[in-house]
C-alpha positions in Angstrom: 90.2 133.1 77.5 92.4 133.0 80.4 89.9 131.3 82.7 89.1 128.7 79.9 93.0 128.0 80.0 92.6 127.4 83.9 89.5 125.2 83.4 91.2 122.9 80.9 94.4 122.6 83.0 92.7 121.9 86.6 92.1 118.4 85.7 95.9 117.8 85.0 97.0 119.8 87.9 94.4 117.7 89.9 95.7 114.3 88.8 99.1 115.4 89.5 98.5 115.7 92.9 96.5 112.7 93.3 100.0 110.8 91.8 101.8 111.9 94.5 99.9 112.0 97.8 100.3 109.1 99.7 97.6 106.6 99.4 95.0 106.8 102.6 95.7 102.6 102.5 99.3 102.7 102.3 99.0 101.7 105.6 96.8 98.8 105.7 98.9 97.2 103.0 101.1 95.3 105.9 97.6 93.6 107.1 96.2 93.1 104.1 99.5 90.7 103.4 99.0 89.3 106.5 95.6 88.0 105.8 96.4 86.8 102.5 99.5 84.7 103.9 97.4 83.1 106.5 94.6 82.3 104.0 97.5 80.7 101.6 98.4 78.6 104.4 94.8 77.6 105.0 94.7 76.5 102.0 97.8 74.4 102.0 96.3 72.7 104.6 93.0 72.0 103.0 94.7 70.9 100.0 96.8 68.1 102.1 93.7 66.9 103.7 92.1 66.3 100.4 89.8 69.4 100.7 90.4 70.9 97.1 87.4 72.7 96.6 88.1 74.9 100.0 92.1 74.8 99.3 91.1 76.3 95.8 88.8 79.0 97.3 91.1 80.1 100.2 94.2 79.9 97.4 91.9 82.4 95.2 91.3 84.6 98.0 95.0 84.9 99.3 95.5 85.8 95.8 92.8 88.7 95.5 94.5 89.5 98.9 98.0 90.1 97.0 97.0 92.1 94.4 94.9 94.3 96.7 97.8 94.8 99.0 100.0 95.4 95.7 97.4 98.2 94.5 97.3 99.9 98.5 100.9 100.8 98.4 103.6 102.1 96.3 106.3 100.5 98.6 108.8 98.3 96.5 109.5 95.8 99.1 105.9 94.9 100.2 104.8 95.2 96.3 107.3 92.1 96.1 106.0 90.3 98.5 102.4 90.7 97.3 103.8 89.7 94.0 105.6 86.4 95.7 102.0 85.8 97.7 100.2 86.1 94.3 102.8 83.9 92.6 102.4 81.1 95.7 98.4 81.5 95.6 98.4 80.8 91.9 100.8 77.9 92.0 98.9 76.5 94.2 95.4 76.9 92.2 97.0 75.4 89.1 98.6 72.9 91.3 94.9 71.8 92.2 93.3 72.3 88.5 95.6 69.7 87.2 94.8 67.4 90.1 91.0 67.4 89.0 
């Protein structure tokens, strides 16, 4: 009985250790921002030359940048500002749906 207790209770005691190790990407999250802001302005600039198709794809990728950098850390300043790059990215991709 005492070994079926064990059994039942290593998948909790697993998962709480998993909670609070530190992610092996925490430290990539800085970078990952980094691309996303650079493929944001991309597509600022693709958008101003007309290009709406690209701005929209660069927009979407800056985006699924964000919320990959967002899900790599547990850091409440650089969660906020993948949250403000997700916010611009979208903004920016309804900005062009309405155009069409």
């Amino acid at each position: 009985m005492p070994i079926r207790r064990w059994l039942l209770l290593l998948p909790l005691l697993a998962a709480a250790l998993v909670l609070h190790a530190e992610p092996a990407t925490e430290r990539y999250a800085p970078a990952q921002l980094r691309m996303g802001y650079d493929l944001l302005e991309r597509a600022r600039t693709a958008a101003a030359r007309g290009e709406a198709e690209l701005a929209g794809q660069l927009a979407w990728q800056a985006s699924l940048d964000a919320r990959l950098a967002w899900g790599m850390t547990e850091s409440p300043a650089l969660r906020a500002e993948a949250a403000e790059l997700g916010g611009s990215a979208n903004a920016l991709i309804r900005r062009l749906a309405a155009m069409k």
